[in-house]
N, C-alpha and C positions, 0 to 999 in steps of 0.2 A: 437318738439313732432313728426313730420311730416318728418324729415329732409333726412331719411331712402330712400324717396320714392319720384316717377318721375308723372308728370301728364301731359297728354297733353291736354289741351284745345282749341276745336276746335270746340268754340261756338260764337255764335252773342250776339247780344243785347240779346237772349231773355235767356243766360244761362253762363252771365259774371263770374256773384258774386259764383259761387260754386264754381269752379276753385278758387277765390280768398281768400274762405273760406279755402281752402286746404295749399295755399300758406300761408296766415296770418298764419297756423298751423305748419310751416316750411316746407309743400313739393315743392319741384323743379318744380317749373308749368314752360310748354314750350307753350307758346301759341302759334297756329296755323292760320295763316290767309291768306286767299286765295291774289292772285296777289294787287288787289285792295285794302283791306282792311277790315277789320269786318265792317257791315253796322253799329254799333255804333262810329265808327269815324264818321258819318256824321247824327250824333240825336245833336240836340240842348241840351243845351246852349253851345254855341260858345264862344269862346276867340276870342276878337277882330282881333289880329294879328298873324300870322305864316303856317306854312303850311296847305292845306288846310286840309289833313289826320291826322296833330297833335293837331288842333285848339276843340276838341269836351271835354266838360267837361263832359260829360256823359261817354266817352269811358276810362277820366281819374278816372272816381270815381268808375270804377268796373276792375279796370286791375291791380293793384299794387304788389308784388312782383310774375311777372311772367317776364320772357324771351321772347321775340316776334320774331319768322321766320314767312315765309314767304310758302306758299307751292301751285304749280297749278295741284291740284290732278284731273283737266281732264288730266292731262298727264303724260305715264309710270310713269315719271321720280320723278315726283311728288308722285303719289301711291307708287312705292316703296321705298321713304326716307319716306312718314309714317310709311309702315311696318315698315322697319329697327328701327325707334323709338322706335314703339310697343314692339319691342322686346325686350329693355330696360327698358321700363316704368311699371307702377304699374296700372293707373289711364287711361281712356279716356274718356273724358264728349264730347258730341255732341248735339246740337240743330236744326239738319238737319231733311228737313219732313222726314215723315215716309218712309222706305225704301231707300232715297234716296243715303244713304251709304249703305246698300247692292247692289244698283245701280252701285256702282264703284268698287265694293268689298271690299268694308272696315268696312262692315256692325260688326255684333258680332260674326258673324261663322267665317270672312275672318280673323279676327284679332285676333280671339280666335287658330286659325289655326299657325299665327305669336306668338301667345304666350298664353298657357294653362290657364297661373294664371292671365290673365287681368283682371281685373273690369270694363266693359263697362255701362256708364250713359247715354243712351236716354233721353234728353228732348224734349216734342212737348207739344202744345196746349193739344191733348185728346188721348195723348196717340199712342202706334204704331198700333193698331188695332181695330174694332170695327166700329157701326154706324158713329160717329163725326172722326175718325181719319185725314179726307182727306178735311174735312171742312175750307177753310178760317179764320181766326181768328185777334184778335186786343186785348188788354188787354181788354175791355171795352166788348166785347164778350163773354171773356171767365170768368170775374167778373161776366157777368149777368148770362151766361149758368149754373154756378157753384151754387152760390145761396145769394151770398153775398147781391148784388144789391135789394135783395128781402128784405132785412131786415133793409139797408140804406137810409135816406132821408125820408122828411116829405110825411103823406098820401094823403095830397091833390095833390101832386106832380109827376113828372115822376120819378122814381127809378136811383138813382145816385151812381158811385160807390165813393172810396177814391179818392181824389183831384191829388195825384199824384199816376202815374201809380205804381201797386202794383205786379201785377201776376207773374211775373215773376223772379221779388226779391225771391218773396215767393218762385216757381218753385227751384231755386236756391239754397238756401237755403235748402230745401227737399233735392235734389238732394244730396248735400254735405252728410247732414247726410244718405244719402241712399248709395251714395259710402261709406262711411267708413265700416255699416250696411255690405252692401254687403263682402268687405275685408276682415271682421273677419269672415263671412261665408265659405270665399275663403281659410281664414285661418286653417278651419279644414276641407275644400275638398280637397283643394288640386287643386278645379276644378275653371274655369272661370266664372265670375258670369253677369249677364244681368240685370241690373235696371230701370226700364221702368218709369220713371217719367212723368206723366198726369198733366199739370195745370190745367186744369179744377179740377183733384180729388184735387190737394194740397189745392186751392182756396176752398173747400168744408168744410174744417177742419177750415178756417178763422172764417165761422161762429159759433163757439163757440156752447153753448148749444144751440141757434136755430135749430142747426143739428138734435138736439135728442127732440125737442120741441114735437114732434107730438106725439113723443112714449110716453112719460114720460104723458102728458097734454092733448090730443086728437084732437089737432089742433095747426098751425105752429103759432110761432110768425110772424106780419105784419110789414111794417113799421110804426113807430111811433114816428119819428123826436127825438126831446131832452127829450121824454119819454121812458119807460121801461115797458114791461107786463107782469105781474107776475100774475099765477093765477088769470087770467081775470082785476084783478087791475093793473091799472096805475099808474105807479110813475115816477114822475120828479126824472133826473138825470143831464140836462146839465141847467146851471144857468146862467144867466149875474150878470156877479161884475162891477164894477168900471172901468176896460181896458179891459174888454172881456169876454171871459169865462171861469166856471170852473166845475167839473163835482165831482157826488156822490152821491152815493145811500145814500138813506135814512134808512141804517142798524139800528139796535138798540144802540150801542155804540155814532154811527154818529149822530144818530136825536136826545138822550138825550144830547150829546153835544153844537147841536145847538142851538136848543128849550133854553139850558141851556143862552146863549151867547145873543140873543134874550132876554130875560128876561132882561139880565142884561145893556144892551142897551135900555132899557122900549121899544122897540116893541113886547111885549107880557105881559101880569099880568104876577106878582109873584104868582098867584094861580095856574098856570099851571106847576108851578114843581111840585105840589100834586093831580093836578088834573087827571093825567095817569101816570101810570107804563111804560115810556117810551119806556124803555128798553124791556118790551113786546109788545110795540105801533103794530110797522110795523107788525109782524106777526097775533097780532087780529085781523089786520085789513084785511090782507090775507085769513084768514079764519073767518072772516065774524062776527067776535066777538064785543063787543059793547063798543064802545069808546065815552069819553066824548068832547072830541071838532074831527071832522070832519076831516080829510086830506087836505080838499081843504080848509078848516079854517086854518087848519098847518101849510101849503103852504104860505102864506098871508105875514106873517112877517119873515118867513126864505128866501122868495126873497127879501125883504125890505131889511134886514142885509145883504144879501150877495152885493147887488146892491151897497154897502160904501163902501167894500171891495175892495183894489188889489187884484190881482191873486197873487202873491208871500206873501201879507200880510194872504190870506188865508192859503195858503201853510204852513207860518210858523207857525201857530195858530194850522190848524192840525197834524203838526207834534207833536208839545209840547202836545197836546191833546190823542196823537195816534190813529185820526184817517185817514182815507185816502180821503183827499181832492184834486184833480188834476186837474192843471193850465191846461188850452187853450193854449200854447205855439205854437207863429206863431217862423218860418222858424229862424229870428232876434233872438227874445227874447229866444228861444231853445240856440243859441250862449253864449249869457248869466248865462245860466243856474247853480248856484252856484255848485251842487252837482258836474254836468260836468266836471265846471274847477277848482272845489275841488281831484277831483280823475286823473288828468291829460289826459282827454279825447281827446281833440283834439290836434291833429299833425298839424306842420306844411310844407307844399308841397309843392314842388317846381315845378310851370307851366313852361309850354314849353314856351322859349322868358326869362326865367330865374326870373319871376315875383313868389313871394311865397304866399302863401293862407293858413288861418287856415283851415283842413278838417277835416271830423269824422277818428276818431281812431281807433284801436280793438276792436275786441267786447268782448274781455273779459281780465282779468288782473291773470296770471299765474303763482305762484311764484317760482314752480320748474322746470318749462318751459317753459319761459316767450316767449312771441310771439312780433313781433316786424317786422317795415316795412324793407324789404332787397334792396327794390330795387322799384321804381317809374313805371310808365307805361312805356312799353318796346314804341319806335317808329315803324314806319310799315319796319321789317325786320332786325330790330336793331342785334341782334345775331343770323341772318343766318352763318355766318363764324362759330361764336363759338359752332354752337349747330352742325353744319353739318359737319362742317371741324373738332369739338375738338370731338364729340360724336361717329360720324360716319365716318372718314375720309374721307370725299368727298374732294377730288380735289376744286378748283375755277370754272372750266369748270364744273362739275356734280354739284354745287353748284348752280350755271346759269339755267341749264335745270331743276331742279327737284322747283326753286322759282318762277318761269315764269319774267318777264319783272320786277316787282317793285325792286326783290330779284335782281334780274341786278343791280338795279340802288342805291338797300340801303347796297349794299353786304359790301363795303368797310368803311361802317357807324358801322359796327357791333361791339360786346363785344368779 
């Protein structure tokens, strides 16, 4: 889909996966990384054995088909084999603070200068300008600053965000569709286009309609643990079964079905099929209308019944049922997951040290242009020769100066 077009990627940890969203889409990502390494070579988890720069499973689960040089843009030589790139490429995603590449000039003007029709992708914390721009930050930060954290975790408790680090995925992600966004804009200017992606704004959009709670309702939703607030009522949404848990609104479809199932298990009379119009339950009771047994009576034997249940015995009940019931799926049981390894989801990888791992797949299935991995995490410098010597004809000697020391040393490793 992508195949047309060049990216350079010349992000960290905090703006891996756009670039690899581009790539998965068939663009040519050239990923960019100073002498040392992208600081996600050195994020845990670790692979027990091998180099120290090639051992990071984090730096292998956001890099996949991209090309990896090497470049020490404190120097000339460095600065300009980026331009020289620029000037081939379509795409430039960065996750350097604010200014800091107009610092070197490689900012949006210096490179818009090297070529009219780039699409330059800033990502930072909060953005390139503004109160927070210059602020400090950690995902945990910019989860609470944004407003997530306000809406997760029980009320007796301190405000917790997602268990695993999220913001920046998300940032990522944004960013991707904000470069393309921007491209077709570029497509009918003609002109260079500048994408300012803020995680703090992306992280805003997470929270769903709590965003809009105050306009819509006159006050924000709170935290309220494994419940839901709706028009000032409460409702259970996360349940323990039998292995864990499993989540669902108490829709009208959903709670005549359960109610139904209950019944038929004797944890409820049989007069409660006749005794409400289930199917109008949830909403009378939303607006205040008069019901013959209670919610928190409801409630009673819909956790009894689900408390027998598996997670996947529920799952498949409400599917047959239609309606939407959904497993607590830990990190393992995800692995597992029928649908998953019914639709061919996960790939198999091959670690550095030649050891292979099942890992997540594409994120989508394309049948007139199918998308598919080209190529594994580059090593630190892996295609300096080919990208600099086959792109730009640099010499060995100018290939030395413009990678600093590592590009030295990984030059004759390359593609």
């Amino acid at each position: 889909m992508l195949s047309p077009y060049t990216v350079l990627d010349l992000t960290d940890d905090r703006g891996e996966l756009a670039a690899m969203i581009l790539g998965d889409l068939g663009a040519d990502v050239i990923k960019v990384e100073p002498p040392q390494g992208s600081t996600s070579r050195r994020m845990a988890p670790f692979l027990p054995h091998g180099p120290e720069l090639e051992r990071s499973l984090h730096y292998f689960a956001f890099n996949r088909n991209k090309r990896g040089i090497t470049l020490d843009l404190s120097g000339d030589a460095g600065r300009r084999a980026l331009l020289r790139l620029t000037e081939r490429s379509d795409f430039v995603i960065e996750s350097a603070r604010p200014r800091e590449m107009s610092g070197l000039g490689l900012g949006f003007e210096g490179l818009r200068r090297a070529n009219s029709r780039i699409v330059y992708v800033a990502i930072t914390p909060f953005g390139q300008d503004g109160p927070y721009a210059d602020l400090a930050s950690s995902d945990l930060t910019v989860a609470a600053m944004a407003g997530p954290m306000s809406v997760q975790g029980d009320p007796g408790r301190a405000p917790v965000r997602v268990s695993a680090p999220q913001v920046w995925l998300h940032a990522g992600a944004e960013a991707a569709v904000g470069a393309l966004t921007a491209h077709a804009r570029m497509l009918c200017t003609g002109e260079a286009q500048f994408v300012d992606v803020s995680a703090q704004t992306v992280m805003v959009w997470t929270t769903l309609n709590a965003a809009a709670a105050y306009a819509i309702q006159g006050h924000d939703f709170n935290r309220s643990g494994p419940f839901s607030q709706t028009r000032g009522v409460t409702l259970q949404i996360v349940y323990d079964c039998a292995d864990g848990y499993v989540t669902f609104m108490p829709d009208a479809k959903t709670l005549e079905t359960v109610v139904r199932w209950c019944v038929e298990d004797g944890l409820a009379p049989e007069s409660w099929l006749e005794d409400e119009d289930w199917m109008s339950y949830t909403l009378n009771h939303l607006h205040g209308k008069p019901v013959t047994h209670p919610l928190e009576e409801v409630m009673v034997p819909i956790n009894r019944y689900v408390l027998t249940r598996t997670k996947n015995q529920l799952l498949e009940m409400a599917i047959s049922e239609g309606i939407s019931i959904a497993p607590v799926y830990t990190v393992e049981e995800l692995t597992r997951f029928r649908q998953l390894e019914e639709r061919g989801y996960w790939l198999t990888a091959p670690l550095p040290g030649e050891r292979q791992v099942q890992a997540p797949g594409l994120f989508a299935r394309m049948s007139e242009t199918p998308m598919q991995v080209r190529c594994w995490p580059p090593r630190l410098g892996e295609h300096n020769a080919d990208v600099l010597g086959g792109m730009l004809g640099y010499s060995p000697a100018e290939i030395e100066a413009a990678c600093g020391r590592a590009g030295e040393a990984s030059n004759g490793r390359g593609g």
